[in-house]
C-alpha beads as a LAMMPS data file, in Angstrom:
LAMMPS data file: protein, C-alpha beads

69 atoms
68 bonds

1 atom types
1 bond types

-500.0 500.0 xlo xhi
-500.0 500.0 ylo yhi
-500.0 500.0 zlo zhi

Masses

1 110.0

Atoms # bond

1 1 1 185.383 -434.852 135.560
2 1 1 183.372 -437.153 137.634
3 1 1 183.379 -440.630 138.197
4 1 1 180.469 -441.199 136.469
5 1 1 181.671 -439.542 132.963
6 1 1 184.757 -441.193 134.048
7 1 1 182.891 -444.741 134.013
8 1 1 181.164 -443.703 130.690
9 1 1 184.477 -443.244 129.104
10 1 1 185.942 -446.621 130.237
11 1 1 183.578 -448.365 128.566
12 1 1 183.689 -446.938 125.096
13 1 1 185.986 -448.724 122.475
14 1 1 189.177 -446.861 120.797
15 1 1 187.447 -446.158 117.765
16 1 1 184.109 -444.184 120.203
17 1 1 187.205 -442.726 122.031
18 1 1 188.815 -441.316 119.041
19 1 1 185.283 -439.518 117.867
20 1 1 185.236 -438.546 121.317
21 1 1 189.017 -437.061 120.979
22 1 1 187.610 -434.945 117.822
23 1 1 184.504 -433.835 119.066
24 1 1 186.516 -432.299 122.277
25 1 1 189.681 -430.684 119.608
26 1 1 186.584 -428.951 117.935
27 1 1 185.253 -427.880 120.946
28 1 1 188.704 -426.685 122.124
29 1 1 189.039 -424.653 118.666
30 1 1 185.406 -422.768 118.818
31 1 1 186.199 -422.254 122.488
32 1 1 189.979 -420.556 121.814
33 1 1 188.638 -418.754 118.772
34 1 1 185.855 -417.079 121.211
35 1 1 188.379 -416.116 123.609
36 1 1 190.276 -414.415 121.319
37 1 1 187.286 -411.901 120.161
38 1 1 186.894 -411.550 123.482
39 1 1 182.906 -413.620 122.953
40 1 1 184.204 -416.523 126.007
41 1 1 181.202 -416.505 128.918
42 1 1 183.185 -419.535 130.600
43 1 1 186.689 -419.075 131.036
44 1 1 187.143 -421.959 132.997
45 1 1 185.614 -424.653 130.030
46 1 1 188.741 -423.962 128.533
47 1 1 190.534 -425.616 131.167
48 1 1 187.831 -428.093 131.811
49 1 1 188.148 -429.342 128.042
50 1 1 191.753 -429.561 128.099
51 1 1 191.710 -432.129 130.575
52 1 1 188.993 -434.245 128.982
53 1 1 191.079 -434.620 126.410
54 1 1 194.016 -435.713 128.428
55 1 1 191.837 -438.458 130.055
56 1 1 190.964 -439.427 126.977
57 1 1 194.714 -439.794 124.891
58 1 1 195.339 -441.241 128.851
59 1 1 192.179 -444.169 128.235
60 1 1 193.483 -444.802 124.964
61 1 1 196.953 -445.085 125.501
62 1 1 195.627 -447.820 128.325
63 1 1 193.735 -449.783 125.668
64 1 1 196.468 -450.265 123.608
65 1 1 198.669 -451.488 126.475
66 1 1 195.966 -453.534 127.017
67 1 1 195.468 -455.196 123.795
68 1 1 199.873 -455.719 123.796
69 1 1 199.556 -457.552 127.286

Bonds

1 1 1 2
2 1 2 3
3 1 3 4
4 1 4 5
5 1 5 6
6 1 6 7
7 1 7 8
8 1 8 9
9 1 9 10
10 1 10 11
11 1 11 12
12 1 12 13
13 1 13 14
14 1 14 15
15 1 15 16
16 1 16 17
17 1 17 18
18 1 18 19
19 1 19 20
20 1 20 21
21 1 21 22
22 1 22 23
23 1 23 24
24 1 24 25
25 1 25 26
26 1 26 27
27 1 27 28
28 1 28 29
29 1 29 30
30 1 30 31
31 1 31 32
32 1 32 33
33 1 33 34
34 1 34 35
35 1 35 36
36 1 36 37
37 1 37 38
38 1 38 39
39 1 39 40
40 1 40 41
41 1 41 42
42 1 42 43
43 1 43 44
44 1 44 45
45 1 45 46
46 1 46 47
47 1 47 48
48 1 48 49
49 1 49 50
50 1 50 51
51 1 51 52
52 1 52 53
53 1 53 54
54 1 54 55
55 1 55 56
56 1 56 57
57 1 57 58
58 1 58 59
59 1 59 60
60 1 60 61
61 1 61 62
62 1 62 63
63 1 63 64
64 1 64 65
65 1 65 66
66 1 66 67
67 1 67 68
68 1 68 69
C-alpha cells in the first residue's frame, strides 16, 4: 500500500473505515471463491487484500485509542 492510499485512509472516520472493512471482506470472498475454480488471474491480490484489511482493523483500533485518550 502506498503512502498516498495510506493518507486517504487516515483521514476517513470509523464508520467510512468500517464500509471500507466490508467492501475489502467481499472482495476477499469473490477473490478466494475464484481461486478455488481455479478462475484467479492475480494470485498475488489475494495477499495484497489481506493486508488492506489489516491496516484497516490496525486504523481503527487507533481511533478508538484515540477517542479513550
Amino acid at each position: 500500500m502506498k503512502k498516498s492510499e495510506l493518507n486517504k485512509l487516515r483521514d476517513l472516520n470509523n464508520e467510512e473505515l468500517g464500509a471500507k472493512l466490508e467492501e475489502l471482506k467481499g472482495e476477499l470472498f469473490r477473490l478466494r471463491f475464484q481461486h478455488a475454480l481455479n478462475q484467479l488471474d492475480n494470485p498475488m491480490r489475494l495477499k495484497a487484500v489481506r493486508k488492506e484489511i489489516a491496516t484497516v482493523k490496525m486504523l481503527q483500533r487507533q481511533n478508538e485509542l484515540n477517542a479513550e485518550a
